[in-house]
N, C-alpha and C positions, 0 to 999 in steps of 0.2 A: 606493831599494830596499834589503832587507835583507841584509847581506852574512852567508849563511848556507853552510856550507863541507857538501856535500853526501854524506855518508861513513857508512861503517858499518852494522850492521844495526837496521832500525829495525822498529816490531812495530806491525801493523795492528790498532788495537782490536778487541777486543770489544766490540758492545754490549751489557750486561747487561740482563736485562730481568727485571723479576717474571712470577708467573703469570698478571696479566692482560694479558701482554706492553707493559706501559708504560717505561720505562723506569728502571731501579734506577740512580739517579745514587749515591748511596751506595757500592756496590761500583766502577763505573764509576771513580768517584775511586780505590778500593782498587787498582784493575787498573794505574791510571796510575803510581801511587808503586812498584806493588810491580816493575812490568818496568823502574823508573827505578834500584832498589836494584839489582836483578840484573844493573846492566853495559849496557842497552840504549842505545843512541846517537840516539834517536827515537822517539818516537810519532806514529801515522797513523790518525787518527780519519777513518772514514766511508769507509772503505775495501771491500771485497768480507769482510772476518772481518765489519767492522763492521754488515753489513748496511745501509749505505747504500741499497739498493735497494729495500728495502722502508721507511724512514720515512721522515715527512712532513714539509716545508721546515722546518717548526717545532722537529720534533724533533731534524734537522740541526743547527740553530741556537746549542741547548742543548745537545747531545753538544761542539759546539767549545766552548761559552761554560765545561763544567765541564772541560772536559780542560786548557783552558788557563791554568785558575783553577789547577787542580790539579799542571800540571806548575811553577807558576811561573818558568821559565825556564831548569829545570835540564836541558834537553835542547830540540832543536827540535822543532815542533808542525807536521808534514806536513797540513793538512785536506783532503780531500776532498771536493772540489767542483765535481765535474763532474757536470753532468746531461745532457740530450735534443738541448735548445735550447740555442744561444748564449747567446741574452738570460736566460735562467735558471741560466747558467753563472758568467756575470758579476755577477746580483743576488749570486748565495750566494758567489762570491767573495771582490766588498767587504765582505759581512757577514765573511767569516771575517777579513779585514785589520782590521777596526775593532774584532772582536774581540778580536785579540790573534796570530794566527797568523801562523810564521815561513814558511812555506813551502805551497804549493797542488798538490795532485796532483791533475791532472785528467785522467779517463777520456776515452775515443773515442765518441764521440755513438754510441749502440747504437737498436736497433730499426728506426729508417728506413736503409735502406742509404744511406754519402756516398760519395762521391768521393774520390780523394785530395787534390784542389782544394779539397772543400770541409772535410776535413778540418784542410787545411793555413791556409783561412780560419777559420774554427770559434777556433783555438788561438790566433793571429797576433790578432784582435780581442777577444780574453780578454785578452791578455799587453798590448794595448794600452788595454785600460781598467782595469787593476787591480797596481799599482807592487810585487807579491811578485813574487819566484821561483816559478816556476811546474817541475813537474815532470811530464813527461808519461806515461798512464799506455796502455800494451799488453797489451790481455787480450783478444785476438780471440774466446777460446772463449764469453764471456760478452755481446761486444758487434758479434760479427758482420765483424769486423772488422781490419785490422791497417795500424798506422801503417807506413809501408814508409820502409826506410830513406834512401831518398831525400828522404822529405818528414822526417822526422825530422832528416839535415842541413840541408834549406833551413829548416826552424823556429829549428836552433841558432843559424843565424845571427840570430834575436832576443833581446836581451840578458837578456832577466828570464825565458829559457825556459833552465834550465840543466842540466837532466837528464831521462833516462827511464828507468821502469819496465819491463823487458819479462815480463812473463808468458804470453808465449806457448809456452814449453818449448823452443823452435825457437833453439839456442845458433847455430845458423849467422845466425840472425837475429839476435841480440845480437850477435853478432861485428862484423856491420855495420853494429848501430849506433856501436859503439866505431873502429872506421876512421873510416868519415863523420862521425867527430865529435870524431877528436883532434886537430885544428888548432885547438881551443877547451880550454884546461888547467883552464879552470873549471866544465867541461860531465861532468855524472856518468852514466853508466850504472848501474842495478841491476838485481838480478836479481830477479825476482819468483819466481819456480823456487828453490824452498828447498834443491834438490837440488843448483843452477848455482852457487849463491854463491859457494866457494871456484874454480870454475873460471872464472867474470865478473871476480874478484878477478885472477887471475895472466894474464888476459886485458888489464889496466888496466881493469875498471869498480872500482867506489868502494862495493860493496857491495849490502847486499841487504835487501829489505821481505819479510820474512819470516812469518808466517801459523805458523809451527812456534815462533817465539818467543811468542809468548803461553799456550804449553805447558812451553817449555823456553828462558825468557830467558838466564838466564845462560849454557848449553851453544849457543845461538845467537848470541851477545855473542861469544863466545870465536872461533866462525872466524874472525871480523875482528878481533882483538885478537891471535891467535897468527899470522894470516897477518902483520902491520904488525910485528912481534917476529921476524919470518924463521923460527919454525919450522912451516916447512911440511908434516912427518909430521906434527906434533903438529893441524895445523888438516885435515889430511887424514883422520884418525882422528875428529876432532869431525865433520867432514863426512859422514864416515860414517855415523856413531850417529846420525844421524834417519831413517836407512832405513826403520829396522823398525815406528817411527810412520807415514811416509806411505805406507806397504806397505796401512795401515788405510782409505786413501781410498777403497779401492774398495768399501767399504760404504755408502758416503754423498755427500752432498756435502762436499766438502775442509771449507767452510767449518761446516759441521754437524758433522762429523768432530772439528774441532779445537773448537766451544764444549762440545761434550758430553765431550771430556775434561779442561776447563778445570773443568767442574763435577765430575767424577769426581776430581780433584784437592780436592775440599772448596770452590771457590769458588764461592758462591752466582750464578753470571750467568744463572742460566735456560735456557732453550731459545731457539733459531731463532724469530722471529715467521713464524707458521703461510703457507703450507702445507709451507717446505722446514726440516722441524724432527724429519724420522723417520730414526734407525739400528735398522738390525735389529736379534733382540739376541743373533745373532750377535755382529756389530759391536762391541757397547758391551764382550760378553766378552774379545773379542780386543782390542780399547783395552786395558781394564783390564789385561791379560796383558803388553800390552807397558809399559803405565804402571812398573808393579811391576816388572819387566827394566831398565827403564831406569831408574828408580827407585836399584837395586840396583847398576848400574854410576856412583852418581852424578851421574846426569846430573838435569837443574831450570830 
C-alpha cells in the first residue's frame, strides 16, 4: 500500500467543461497546476465540485487519467470512486490504482437506503480488494445517509482505511469521529465544512477538503499552514474571511455557487452539466460583489 501521510487542505476539482458540456481537459490540466502553485496540499478529482455524479464511467476514467498526468507527483491525487454498488466501486477503484492514484475517497452508497452493516460491508470489501488508502467520505445531505461513528471506528480498524471526510456540518459528529479513532495516529479526519477546518484542526483532525479552495487556494492553503506555524489568530482571521463567500450558497447549489465563481474569475471551466447549472442573477451579482471584497482584502 502507499504510504501517503493524510494532512492539509486539499481542493476538490472542478470539472470543466465546454459548452457542449464535454469535457475541457485543457483547462482541467490549468486548474490542477494552478491550485498546485497556490500552496494546495492535494487534489480530489470526482468529488461533489467535481461533478462526479453526473459523468459517465468513462469520463471518470479520463478526469483521473489527466489529473494525475497533470499533477505528476507533486502533491497526492485523492480519486473518487465511490458509486451505488460495490462491485462498481471496486471496478473504478482498480482503474484509478493502475492509474496512478495515491489515495481513494470513497462516498456512502446513496439512493438505496443501507444499513450500517451494510455500509460497514460495502467499505471492508472495497478496502479488501483494492491495496490504496482509502478515505471515507460523509455527505448525508447528498447520499441519504450518514456513516455513524461507530461504524466509522470498527472500519478504522482496516489498515488501508485511514481517514474520513465528514461533510455533514454536524462538528458534534466529527468530534466522534476524532475520539473513536485516536488509538490509530495514522487515521486522519477532515472536515468537509469549509467553515470547521480550523476548528477539526485544534480538535486533532489533519485538515480539510475544501470546495472554497478552488475559489480561493492560497487563502485556503494558509489555515493549515498558519494553524502547523502556531499562530492561531492569524488562521482564525483566514478562517474567517471565507464567510462572506459561503454567506453566497444560498443562491444556489454550493457546488454551482463555487464553478460559477471559478468562471467569474476569468477561468474558462463552464457551467454545471445541465439540470443543476442555474444562479439567479441575483446571485451571480452578489458573487461578483464579494469576489471584488475579497479580492481587495487579498485574499486568492
Amino acid at each position: 500500500m502507499k504510504n501517503v501521510e493524510i494532512k492539509g487542505i486539499i481542493a476538490p476539482l472542478l470539472t470543466p467543461m465546454n459548452a457542449d458540456e464535454t469535457i475541457n481537459e485543457k483547462e482541467l490540466r490549468n486548474q490542477v497546476s494552478h491550485k498546485i502553485e497556490k500552496g494546495i496540499h492535494g487534489v480530489f478529482p470526482l468529488g461533489t465540485n467535481g461533478e462526479a455524479y453526473a459523468l459517465s464511467l468513462e469520463e471518470k476514467i479520463r478526469v483521473i487519467e489527466v489529473v494525475v498526468d497533470e499533477v505528476k507527483g507533486r502533491v497526492p491525487v485523492y480519486a473518487g470512486t465511490g458509486c451505488i454498488s460495490t462491485k462498481d466501486t471496486i471496478e473504478l477503484s482498480k482503474k484509478a490504482k493502475e492509474i496512478g492514484a495515491d489515495v481513494l475517497s470513497i462516498v456512502t452508497p446513496w439512493y438505496a437506503a443501507a444499513s450500517q452493516d451494510e455500509i460497514y460491508s460495502h467499505f471492508k470489501e472495497v478496502a479488501e480488494a483494492v491495496d490504496l488508502p482509502i478515505v471515507l467520505y460523509n455527505i448525508p445531505a447528498r447520499t441519504g445517509k450518514t456513516i455513524t461513528p461507530e461504524t466509522v471506528e470498527n472500519l478504522s480498524k482496516i489498515p488501508n482505511i485511514v481517514g474520513v471526510k465528514d461533510s455533514s456540518g454536524d462538528f458534534e459528529n466529527m468530534l466522534k469521529y476524532i475520539e473513536k479513532t485516536r488509538y490509530r495516529k495514522d487515521f486522519a479526519v477532515l472536515s468537509g465544512n469549509d467553515s470547521l477546518i480550523l476548528w477539526c484542526l485544534l480538535a486533532g483532525g489533519r485538515g480539510g477538503i475544501a470546495g472554497c479552495a478552488n475559489v480561493f487556494p492560497s487563502t485556503m492553503a494558509s489555515i493549515y499552514d498558519t494553524f502547523v506555524a502556531g499562530d492561531l489568530e492569524k488562521a482564525r482571521d483566514i478562517q474567517d474571511s471565507i464567510r462572506s463567500f459561503r454567506d453566497c450558497f444560498k443562491f444556489g447549489n454550493p457546488n454551482t455557487i463555487v464553478k460559477t465563481a471559478v468562471s467569474l474569475l476569468g477561468f474558462p471551466v463552464g457551467k454545471c452539466r445541465k439540470p443543476f447549472c442555474q444562479v439567479p442573477e441575483a446571485g451571480v451579482e452578489a458573487i461578483k460583489k464579494v469576489l471584488e471584497a475579497n479580492a481587495a482584502k487579498g485574499m486568492k
